[in-house]
Backbone as a ProteinNet text record, in pm:
[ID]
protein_1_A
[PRIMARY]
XXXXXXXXXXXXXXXXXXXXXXXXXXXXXXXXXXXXXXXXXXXXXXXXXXXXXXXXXXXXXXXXXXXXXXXXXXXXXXXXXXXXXXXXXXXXXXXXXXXXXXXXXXXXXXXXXXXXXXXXXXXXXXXXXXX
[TERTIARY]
-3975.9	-3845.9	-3739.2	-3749.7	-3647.1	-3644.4	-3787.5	-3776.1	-3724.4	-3758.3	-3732.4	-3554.1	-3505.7	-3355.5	-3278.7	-3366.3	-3326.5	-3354.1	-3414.8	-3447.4	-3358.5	-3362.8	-3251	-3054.2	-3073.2	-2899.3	-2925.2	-3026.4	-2996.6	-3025.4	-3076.4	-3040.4	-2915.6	-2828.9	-2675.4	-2655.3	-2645.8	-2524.2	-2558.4	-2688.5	-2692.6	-2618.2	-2678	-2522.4	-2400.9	-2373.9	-2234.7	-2155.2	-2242.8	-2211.8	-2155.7	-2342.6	-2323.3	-2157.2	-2156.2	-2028.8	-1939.4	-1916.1	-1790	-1750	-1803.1	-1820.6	-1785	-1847.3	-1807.5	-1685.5	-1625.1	-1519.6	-1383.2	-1418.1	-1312.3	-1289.6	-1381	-1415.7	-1353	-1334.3	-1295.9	-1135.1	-1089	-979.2	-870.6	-981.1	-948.5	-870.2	-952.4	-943.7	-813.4	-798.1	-690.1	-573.8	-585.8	-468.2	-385.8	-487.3	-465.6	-400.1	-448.2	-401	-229.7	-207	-75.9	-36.6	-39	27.8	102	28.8	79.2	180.2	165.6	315.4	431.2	383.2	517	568.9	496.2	569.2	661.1	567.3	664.8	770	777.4	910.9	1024.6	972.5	1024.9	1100.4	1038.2	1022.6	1171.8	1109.3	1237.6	1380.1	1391.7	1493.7	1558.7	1511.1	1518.2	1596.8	1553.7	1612.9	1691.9	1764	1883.7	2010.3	1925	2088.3	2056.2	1898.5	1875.9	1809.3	1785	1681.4	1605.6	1636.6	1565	1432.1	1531.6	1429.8	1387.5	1396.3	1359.9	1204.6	1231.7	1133	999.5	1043.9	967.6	855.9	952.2	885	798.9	827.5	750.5	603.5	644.4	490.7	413	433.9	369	326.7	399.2	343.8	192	236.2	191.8	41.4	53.9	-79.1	-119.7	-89.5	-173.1	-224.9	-106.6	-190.1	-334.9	-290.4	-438.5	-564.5	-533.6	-678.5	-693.5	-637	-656.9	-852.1	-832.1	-1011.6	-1100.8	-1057.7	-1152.1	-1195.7	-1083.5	-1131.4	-1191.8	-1186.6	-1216.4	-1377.7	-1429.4	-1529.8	-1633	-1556.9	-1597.3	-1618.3	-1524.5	-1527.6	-1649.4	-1686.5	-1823.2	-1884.1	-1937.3	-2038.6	-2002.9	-1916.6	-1890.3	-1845.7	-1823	-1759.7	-1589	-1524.2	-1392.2	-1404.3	-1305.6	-1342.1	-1307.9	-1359.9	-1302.7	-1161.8	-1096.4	-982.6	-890.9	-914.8	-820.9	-825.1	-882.9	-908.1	-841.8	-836.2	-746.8	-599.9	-622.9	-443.6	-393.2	-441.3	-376.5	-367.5	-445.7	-408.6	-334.7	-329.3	-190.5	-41.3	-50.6	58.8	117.3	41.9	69.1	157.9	61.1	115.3	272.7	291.8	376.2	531.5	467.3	576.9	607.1	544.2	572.6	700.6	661.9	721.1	881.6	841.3	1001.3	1083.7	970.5	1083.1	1131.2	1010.1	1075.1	1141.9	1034.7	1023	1157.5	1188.7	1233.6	1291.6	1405.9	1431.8	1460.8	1410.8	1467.5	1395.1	1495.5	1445.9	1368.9	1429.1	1358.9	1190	1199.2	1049.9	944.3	1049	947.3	920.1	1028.3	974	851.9	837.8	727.6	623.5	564.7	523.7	450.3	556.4	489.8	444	495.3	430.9	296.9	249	120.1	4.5	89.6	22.2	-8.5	82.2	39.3	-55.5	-73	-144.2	-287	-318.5	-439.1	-473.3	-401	-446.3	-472.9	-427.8	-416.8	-565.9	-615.5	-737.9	-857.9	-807.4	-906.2	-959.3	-844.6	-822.5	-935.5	-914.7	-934.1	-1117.6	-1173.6	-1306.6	-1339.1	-1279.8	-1330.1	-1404.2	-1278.4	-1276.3	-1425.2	-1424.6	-1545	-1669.4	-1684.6	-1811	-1837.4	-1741.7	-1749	-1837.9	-1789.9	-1873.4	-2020.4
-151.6	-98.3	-146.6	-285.7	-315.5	-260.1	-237.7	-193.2	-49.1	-2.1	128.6	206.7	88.4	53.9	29.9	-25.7	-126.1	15.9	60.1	233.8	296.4	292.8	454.3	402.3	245.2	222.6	218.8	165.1	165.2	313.4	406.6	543.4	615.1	600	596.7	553.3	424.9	363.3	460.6	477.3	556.5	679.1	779.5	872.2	871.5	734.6	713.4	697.4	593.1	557.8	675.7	765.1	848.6	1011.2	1014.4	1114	1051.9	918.7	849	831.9	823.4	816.1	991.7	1082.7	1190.4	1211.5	1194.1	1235.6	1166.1	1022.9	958.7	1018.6	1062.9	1114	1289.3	1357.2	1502	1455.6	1347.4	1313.8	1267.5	1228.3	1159.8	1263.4	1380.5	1513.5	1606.4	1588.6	1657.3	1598.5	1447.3	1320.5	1398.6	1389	1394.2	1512.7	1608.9	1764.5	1817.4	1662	1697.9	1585	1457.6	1364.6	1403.5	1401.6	1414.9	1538.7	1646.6	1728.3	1641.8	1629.3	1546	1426.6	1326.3	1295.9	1308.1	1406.8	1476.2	1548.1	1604.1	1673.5	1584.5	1476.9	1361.5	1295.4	1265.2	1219.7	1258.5	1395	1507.4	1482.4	1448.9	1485.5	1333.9	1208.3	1059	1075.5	1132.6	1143.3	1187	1269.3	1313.4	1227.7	1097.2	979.1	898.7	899.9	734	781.6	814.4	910.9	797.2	670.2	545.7	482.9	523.9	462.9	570.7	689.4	789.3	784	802	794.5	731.6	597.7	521.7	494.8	575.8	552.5	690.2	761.4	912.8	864.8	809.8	804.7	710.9	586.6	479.4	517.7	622.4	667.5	772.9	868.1	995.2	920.6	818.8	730.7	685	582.1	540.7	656	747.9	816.8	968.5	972.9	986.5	971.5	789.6	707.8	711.7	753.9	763.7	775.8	900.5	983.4	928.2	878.1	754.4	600.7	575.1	419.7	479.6	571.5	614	632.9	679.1	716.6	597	521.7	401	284.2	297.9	155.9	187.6	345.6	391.8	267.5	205.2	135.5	-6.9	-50	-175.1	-241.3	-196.1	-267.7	-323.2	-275.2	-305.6	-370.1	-514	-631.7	-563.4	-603.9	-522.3	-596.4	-704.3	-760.9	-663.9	-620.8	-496.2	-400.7	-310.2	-221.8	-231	-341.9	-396.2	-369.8	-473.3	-487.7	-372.2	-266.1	-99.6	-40.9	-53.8	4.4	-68	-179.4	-263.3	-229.6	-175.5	-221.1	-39.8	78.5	159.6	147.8	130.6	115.3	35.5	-57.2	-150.5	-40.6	3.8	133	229.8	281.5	356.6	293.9	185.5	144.8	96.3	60	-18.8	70.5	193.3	273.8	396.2	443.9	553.6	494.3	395.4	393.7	290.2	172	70.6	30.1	104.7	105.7	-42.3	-90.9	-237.6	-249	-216.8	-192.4	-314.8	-431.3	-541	-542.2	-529.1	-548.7	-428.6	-299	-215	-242.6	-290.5	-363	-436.1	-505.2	-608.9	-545.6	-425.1	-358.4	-285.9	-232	-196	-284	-433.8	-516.3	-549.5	-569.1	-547.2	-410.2	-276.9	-171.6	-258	-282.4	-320.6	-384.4	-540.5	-627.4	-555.8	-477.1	-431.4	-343	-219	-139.9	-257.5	-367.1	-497.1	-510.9	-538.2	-632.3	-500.4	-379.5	-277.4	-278.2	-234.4	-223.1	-328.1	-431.3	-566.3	-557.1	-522.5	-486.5	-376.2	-265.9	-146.7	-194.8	-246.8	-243.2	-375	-461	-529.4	-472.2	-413.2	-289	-250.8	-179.8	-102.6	-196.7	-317.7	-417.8	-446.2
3965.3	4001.9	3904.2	3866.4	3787.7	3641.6	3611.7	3479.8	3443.2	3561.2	3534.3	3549.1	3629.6	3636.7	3512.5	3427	3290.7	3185.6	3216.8	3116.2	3157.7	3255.1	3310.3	3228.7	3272.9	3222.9	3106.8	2999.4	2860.6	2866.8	2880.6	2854.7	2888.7	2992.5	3049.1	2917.1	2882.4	2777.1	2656.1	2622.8	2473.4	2446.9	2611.4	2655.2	2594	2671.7	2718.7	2547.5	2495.9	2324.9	2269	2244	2182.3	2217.5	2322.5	2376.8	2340.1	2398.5	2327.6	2215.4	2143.5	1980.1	1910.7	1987.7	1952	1995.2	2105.6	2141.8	2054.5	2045.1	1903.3	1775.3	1771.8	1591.8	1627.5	1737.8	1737.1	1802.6	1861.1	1928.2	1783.1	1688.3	1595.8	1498.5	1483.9	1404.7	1483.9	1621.3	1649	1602	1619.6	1616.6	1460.6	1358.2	1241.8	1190.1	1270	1237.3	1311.8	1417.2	1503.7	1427.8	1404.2	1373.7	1232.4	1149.7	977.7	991.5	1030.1	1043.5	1111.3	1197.9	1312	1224.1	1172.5	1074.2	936.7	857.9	746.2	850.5	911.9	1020.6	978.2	1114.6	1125.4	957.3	913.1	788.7	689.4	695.9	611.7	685.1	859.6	914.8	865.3	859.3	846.8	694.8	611.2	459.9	449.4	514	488.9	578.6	644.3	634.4	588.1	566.2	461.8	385.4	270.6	141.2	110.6	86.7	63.8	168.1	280.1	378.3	450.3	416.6	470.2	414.1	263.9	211.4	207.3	184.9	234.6	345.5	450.6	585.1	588.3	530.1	498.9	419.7	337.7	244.5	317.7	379.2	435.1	578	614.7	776	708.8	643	574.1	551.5	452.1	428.8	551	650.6	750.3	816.5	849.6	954.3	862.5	738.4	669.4	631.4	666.4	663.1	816.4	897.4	1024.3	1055.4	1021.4	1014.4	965.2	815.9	789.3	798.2	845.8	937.8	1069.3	1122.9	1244.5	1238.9	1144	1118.4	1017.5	955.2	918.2	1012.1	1124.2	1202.6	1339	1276.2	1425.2	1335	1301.4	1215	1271.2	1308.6	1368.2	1238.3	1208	1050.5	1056.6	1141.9	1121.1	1289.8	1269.9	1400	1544.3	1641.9	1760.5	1783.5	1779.2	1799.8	1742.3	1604	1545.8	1609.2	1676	1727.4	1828.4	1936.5	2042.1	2005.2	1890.2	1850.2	1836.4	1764.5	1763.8	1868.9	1978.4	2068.4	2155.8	2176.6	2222.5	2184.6	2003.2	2002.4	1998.7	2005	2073.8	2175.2	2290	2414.1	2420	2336.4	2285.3	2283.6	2183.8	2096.9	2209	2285	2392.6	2450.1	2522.9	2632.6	2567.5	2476.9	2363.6	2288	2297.8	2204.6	2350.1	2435.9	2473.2	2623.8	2748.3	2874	2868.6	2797.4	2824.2	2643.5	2600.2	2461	2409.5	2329.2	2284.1	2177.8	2059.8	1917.8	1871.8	1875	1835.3	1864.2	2015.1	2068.6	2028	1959.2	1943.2	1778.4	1714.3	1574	1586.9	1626.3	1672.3	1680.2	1783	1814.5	1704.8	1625.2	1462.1	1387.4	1403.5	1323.8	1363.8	1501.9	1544.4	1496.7	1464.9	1407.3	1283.5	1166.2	1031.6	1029.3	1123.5	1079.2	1143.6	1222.2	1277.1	1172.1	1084.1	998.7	877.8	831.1	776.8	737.7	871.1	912.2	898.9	929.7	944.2	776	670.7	519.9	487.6	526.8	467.5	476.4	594.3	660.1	600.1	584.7	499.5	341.5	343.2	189	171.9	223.6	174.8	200.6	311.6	341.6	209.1	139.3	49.6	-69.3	-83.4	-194.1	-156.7
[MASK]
+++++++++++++++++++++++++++++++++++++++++++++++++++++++++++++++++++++++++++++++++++++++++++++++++++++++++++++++++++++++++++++++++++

């Protein structure tokens, strides 16, 4: 009885893996196809009171959220740490709540600084894979 308990859930989890894993990687592909407009939008509207920091924030968003698909699809491999993976989606949730539910610029700075250092740590893991 037990063994056959122990087959049936490691077959559930392989399921469960495998769907989940697909569903990141096509969640991933929508993200990418809505995000990167909404930013250049965004982006273009930001430059015309700050052209400096408009800019800026245009090319450096434009890039993260490009490697989006491919850390996404690199980190299926377990290659990029799960703590990073945490931290991005923490500091999501972070940005939500600081920028839209409960506004307090400071805390939603922060918030982005938790994005950097997680895309940081992701870069950092990619890139040695790669060696």
């Amino acid at each position: 009885m037990m063994a056959s308990f122990r087959s049936a859930t490691c077959s559930l989890a392989k399921i469960a893996e495998t769907w989940l894993g697909t569903a990141v990687i096509w969640l991933t592909f929508v993200a990418m196809l809505t995000l990167v407009p909404g930013v250049i939008a965004l982006g273009m509207l930001a430059r015309r009171h700050a052209p400096r920091l408009g800019t800026t924030g245009l090319v450096l968003a434009c890039a993260g959220f490009l490697s989006l698909f491919w850390s996404t699809v690199a980190g299926s491999d377990n290659v990029v740490p799960a703590w990073a993976g945490l931290l991005l989606a923490a500091s999501q949730i972070l940005h939500i709540v600081f920028a839209i539910i409960v506004p307090v610029h400071a805390l939603d700075g922060l918030a982005w600084g938790l994005t950097t250092i997680g895309f940081a740590a992701a870069a950092v893991a990619l890139l040695r894979e790669q060696h």
